[in-house]
N, CA, C and O of each residue as an XYZ file, in Angstrom:
540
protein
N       0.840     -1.173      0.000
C       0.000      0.000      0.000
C       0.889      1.240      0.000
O       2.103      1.172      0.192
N       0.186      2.450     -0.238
C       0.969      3.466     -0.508
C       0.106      4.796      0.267
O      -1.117      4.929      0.242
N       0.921      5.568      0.836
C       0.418      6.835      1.637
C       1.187      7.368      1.806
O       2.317      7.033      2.163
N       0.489      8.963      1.447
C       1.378     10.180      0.851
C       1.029     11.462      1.331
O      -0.142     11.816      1.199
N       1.608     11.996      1.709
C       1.405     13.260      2.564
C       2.864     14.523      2.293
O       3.939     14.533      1.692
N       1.946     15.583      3.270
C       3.160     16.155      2.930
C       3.658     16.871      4.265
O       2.962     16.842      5.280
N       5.006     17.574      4.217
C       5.473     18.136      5.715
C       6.257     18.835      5.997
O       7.265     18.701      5.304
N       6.342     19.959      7.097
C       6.569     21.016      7.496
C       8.041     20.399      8.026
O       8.169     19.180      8.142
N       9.354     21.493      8.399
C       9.994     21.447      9.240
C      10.002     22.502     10.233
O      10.380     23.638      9.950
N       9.525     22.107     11.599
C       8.969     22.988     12.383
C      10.004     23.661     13.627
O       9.826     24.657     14.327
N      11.064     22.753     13.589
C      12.007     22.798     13.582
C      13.503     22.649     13.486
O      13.636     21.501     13.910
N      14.425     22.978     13.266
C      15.764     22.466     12.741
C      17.097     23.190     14.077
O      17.539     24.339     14.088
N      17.468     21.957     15.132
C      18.383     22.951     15.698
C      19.814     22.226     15.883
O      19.959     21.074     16.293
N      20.574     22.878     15.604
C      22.351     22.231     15.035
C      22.791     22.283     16.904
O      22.694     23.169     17.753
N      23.301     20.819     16.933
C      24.166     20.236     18.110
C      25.570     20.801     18.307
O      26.274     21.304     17.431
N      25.850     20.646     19.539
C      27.451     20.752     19.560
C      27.966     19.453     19.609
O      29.009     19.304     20.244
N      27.408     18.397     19.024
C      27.908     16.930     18.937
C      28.749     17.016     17.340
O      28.411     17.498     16.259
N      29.888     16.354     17.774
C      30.956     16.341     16.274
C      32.067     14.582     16.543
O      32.470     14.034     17.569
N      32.187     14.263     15.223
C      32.815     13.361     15.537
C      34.361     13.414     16.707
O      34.875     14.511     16.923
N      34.840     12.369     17.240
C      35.637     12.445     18.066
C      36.272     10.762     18.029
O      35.653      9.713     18.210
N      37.885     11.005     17.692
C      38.470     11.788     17.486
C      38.065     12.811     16.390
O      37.395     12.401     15.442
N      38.462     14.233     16.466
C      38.159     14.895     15.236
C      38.731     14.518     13.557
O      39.396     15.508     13.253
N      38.743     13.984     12.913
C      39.340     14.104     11.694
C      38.651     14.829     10.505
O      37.512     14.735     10.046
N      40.253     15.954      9.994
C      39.790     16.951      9.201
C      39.258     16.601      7.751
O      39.950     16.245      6.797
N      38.207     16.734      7.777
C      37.508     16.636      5.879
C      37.513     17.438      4.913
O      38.081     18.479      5.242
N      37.028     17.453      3.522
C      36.575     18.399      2.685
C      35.443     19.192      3.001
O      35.275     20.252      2.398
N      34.449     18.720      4.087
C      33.352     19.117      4.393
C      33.138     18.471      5.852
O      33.363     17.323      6.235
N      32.647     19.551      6.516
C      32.360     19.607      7.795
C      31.089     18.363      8.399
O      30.037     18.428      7.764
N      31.109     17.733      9.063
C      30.103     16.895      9.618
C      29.624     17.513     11.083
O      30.306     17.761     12.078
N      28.125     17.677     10.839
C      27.494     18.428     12.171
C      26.245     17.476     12.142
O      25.808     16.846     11.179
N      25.727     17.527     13.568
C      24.441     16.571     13.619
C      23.784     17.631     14.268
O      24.176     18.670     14.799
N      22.415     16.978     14.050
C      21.202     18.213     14.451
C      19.951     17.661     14.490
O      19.635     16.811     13.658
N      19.060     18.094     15.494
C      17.851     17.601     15.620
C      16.808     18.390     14.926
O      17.115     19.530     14.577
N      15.323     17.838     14.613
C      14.684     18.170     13.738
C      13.113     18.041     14.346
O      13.079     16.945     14.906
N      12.062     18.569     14.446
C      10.993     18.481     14.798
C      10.002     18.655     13.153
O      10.092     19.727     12.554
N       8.995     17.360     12.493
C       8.614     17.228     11.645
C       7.301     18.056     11.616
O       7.319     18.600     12.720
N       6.164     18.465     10.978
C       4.281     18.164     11.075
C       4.038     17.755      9.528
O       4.384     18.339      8.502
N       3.237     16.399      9.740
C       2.642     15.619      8.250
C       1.059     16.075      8.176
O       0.150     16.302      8.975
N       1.231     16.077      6.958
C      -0.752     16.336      6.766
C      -0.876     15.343      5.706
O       0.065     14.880      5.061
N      -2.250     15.018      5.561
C      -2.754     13.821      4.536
C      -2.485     12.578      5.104
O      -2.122     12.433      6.271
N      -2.676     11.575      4.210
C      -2.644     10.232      4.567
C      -1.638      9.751      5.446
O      -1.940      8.695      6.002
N      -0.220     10.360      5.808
C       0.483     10.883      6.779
C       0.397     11.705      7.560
O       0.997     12.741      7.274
N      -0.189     11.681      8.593
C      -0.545     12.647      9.490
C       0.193     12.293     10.800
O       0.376     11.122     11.134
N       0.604     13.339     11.521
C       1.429     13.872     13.057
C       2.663     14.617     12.772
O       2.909     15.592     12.063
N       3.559     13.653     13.754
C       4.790     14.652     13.900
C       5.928     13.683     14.246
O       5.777     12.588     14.787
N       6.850     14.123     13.938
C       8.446     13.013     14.082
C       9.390     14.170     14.985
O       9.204     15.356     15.257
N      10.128     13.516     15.194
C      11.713     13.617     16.397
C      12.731     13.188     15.003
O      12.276     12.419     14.156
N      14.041     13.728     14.878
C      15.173     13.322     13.754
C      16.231     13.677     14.710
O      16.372     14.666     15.429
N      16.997     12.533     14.521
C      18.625     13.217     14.438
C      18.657     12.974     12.971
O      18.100     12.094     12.315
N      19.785     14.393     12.434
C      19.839     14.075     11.296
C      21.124     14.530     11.235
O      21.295     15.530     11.934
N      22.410     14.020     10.448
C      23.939     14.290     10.404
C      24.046     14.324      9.005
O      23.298     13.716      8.239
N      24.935     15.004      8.699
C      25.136     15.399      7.375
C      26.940     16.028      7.051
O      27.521     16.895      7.703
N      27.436     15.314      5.950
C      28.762     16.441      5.638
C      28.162     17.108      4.570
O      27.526     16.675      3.609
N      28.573     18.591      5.010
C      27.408     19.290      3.709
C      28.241     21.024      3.992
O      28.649     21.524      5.041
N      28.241     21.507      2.730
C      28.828     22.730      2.624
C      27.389     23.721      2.284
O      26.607     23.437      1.376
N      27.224     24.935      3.213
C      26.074     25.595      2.990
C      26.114     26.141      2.017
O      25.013     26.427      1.547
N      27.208     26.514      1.314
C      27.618     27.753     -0.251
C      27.270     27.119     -1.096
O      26.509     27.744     -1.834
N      27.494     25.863     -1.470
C      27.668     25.556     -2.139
C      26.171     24.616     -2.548
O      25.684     24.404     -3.659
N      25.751     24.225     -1.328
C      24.566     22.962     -1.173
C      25.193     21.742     -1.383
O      24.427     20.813     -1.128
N      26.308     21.385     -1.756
C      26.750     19.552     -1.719
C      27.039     19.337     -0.805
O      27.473     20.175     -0.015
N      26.882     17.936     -0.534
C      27.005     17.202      0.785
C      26.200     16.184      0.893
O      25.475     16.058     -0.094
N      26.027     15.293      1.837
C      25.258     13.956      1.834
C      24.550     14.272      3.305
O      25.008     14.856      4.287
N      23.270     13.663      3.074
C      22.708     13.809      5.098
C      22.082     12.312      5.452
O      21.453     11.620      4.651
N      22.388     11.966      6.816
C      21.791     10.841      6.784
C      20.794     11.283      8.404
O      21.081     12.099      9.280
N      19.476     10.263      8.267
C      18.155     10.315      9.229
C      17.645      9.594      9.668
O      17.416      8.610      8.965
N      17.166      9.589     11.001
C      17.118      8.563     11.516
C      15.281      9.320     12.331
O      15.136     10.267     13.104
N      14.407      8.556     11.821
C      13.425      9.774     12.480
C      12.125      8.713     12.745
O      11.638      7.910     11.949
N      11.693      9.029     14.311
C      11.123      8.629     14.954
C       9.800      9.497     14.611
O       9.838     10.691     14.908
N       8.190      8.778     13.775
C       6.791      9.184     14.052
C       6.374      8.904     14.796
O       6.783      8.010     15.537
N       5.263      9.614     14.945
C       4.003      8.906     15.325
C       2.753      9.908     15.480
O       2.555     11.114     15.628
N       2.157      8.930     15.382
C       0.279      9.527     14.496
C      -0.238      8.443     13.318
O      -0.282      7.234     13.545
N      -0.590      8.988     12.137
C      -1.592      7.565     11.610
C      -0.984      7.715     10.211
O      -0.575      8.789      9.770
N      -0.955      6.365      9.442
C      -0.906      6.366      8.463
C      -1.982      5.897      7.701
O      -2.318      4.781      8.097
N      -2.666      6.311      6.753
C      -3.882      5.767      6.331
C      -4.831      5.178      7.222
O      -5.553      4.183      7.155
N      -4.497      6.652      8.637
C      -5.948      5.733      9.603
C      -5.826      5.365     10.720
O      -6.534      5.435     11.725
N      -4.452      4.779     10.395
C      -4.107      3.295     11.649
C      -3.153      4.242     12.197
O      -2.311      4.954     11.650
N      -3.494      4.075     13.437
C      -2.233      5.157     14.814
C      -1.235      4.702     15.314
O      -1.110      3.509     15.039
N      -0.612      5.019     15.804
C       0.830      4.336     16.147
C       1.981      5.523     16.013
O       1.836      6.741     15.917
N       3.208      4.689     16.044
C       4.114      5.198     15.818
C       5.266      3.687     15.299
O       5.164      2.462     15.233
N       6.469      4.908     14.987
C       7.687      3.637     13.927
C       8.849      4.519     13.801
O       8.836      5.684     14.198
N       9.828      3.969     13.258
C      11.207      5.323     12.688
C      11.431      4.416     11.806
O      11.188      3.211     11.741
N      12.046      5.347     10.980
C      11.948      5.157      9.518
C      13.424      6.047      9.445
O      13.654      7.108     10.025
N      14.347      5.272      8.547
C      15.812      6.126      7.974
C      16.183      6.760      6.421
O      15.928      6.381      5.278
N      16.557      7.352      6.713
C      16.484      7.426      4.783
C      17.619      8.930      4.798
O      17.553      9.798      5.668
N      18.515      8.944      3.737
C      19.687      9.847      3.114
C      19.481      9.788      1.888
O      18.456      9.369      1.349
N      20.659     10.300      1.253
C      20.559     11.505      0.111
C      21.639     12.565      0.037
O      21.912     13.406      0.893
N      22.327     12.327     -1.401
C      23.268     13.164     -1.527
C      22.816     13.998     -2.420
O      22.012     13.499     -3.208
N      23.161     15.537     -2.619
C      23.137     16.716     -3.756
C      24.407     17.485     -4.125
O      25.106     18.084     -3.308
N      24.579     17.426     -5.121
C      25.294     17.895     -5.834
C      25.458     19.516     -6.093
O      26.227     20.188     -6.781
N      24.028     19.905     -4.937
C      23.969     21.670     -5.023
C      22.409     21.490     -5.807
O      21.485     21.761     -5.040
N      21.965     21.063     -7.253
C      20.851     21.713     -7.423
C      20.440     20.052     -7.707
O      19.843     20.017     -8.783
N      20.530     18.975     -7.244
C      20.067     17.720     -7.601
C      19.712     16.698     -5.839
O      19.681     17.004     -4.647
N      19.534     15.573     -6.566
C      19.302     14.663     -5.343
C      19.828     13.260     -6.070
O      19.881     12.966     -7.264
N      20.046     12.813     -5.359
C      20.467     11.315     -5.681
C      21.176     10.458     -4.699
O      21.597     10.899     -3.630
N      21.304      9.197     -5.090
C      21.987      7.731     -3.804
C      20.981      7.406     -2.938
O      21.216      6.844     -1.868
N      19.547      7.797     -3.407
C      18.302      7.936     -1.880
C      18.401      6.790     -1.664
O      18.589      5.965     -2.558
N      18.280      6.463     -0.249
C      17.595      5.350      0.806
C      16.637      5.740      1.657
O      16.502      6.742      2.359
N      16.061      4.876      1.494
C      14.457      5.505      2.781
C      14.104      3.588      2.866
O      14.160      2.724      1.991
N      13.753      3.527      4.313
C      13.157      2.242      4.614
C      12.602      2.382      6.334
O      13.071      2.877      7.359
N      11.395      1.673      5.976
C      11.159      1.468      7.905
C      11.599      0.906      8.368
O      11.989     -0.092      7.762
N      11.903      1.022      9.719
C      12.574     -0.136     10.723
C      12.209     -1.226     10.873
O      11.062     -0.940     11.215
N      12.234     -2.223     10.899
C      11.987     -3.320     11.341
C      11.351     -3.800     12.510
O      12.233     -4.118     13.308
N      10.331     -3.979     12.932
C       9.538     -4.508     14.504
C       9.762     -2.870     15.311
O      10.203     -2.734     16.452
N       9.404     -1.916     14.534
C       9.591     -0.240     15.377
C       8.366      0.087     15.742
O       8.044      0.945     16.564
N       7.487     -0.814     14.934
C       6.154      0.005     14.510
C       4.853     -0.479     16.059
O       5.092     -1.560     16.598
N       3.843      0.203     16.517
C       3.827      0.504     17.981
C       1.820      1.110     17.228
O       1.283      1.710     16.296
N       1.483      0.279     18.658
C       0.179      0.190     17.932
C      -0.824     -0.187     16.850
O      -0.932     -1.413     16.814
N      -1.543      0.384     16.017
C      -1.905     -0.304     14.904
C      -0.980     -0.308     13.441
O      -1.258     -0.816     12.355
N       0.523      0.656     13.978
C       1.299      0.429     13.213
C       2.229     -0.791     13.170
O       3.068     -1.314     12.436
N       1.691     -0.943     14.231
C       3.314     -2.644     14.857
C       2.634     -3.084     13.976
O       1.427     -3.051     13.734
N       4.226     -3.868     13.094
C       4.400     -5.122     11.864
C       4.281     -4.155     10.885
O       3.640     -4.477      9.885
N       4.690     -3.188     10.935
C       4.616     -2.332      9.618
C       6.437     -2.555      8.936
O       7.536     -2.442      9.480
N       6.058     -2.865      7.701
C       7.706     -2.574      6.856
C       7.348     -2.176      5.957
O       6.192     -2.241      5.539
N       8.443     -1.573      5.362
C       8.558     -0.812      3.415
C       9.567     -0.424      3.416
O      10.614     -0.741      3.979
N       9.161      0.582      2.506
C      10.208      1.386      2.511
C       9.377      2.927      1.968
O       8.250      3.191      2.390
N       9.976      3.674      1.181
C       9.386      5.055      0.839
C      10.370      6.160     -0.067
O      11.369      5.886     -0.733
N       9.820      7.301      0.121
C      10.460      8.210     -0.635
C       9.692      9.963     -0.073
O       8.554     10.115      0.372
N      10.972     11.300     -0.332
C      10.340     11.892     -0.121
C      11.229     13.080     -1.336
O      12.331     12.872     -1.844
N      10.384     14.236     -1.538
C      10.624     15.257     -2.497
C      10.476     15.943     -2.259
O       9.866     15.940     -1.190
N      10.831     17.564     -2.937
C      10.426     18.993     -2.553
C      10.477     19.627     -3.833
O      11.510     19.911     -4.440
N       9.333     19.828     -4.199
C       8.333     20.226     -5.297
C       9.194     21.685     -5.163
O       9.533     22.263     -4.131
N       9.462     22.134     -6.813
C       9.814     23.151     -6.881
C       9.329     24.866     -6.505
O      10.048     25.856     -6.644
N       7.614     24.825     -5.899
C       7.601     25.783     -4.854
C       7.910     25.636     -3.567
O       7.592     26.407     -2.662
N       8.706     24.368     -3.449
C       8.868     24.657     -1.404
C       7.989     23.326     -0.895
O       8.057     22.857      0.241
N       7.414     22.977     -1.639
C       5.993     21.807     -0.560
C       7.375     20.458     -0.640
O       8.250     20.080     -1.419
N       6.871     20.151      0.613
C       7.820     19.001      0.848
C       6.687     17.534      0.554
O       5.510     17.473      0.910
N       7.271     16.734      0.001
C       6.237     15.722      0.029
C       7.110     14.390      0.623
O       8.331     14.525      0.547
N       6.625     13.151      1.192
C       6.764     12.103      1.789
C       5.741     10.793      1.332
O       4.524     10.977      1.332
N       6.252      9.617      0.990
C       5.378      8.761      0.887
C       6.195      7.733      1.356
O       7.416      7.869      1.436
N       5.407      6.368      1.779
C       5.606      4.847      2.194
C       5.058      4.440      1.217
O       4.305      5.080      0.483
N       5.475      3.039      1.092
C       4.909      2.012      0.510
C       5.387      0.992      1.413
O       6.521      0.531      1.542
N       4.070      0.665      2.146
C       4.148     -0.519      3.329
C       3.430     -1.395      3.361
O       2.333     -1.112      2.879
N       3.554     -2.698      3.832
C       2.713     -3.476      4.362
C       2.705     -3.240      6.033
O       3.433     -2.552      6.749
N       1.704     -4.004      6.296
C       1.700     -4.421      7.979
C       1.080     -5.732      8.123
O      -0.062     -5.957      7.724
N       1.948     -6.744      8.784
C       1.429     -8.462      8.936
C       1.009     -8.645     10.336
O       0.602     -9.741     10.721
């Protein structure tokens, strides 16, 4: 099945967490937490750490996510975390991974797996979809 929604970042706030030992890169690695809101067939709100080596001038860099929902998907309530990265090149996307966790899923979501995908429509709308089962 498939459910598609779309979502806000409500908030975005950068850690003083950095790798350790430090080793120097081409691009800086910072981690940062993230507060989500979904509307449509995805509906609530998620928790992220999300880490990334990524240059702001430029926009390249890769980010990887690790992000905890919960609220309903097509209905059914619960909650799950779901991971998924992505590298850009500055004006592209590509290398995506997105998949649910495995036994994460909590309520009428427990036994949920897939995987998914998400985009940002060239005015700004962020969009998100699954394609899941639940056994």
């Amino acid at each position: 099945m498939r459910a598609s929604g779309t979502f806000k970042v409500v908030a975005f706030t950068p850690t003083e967490l950095s790798p350790e030992p430090a080793v120097p890169t081409g691009l800086p690695v910072g981690v940062s937490t993230m507060e989500k809101r979904y509307e449509g067939e995805v509906e609530g709100h998620s928790a992220t750490l999300f880490t990334a080596a990524f240059d702001q001038s430029s926009g390249v860099g890769t980010y990887v996510a690790m992000e905890s929902f919960e609220g309903a998907v097509d209905g059914r309530t619960g909650a799950f975390n779901f991971a998924h990265s992505a590298t850009t090149g500055g004006t592209d996307r590509s290398d995506e991974f997105f998949t649910i966790v495995p036994s994460s899923g909590t309520g009428a979501l427990a036994g949920i797996r897939g995987s998914g995908g998400m985009v940002i429509d060239a005015d700004g709308t962020h969009r998100i979809w699954f394609d899941y089962e639940i056994s």
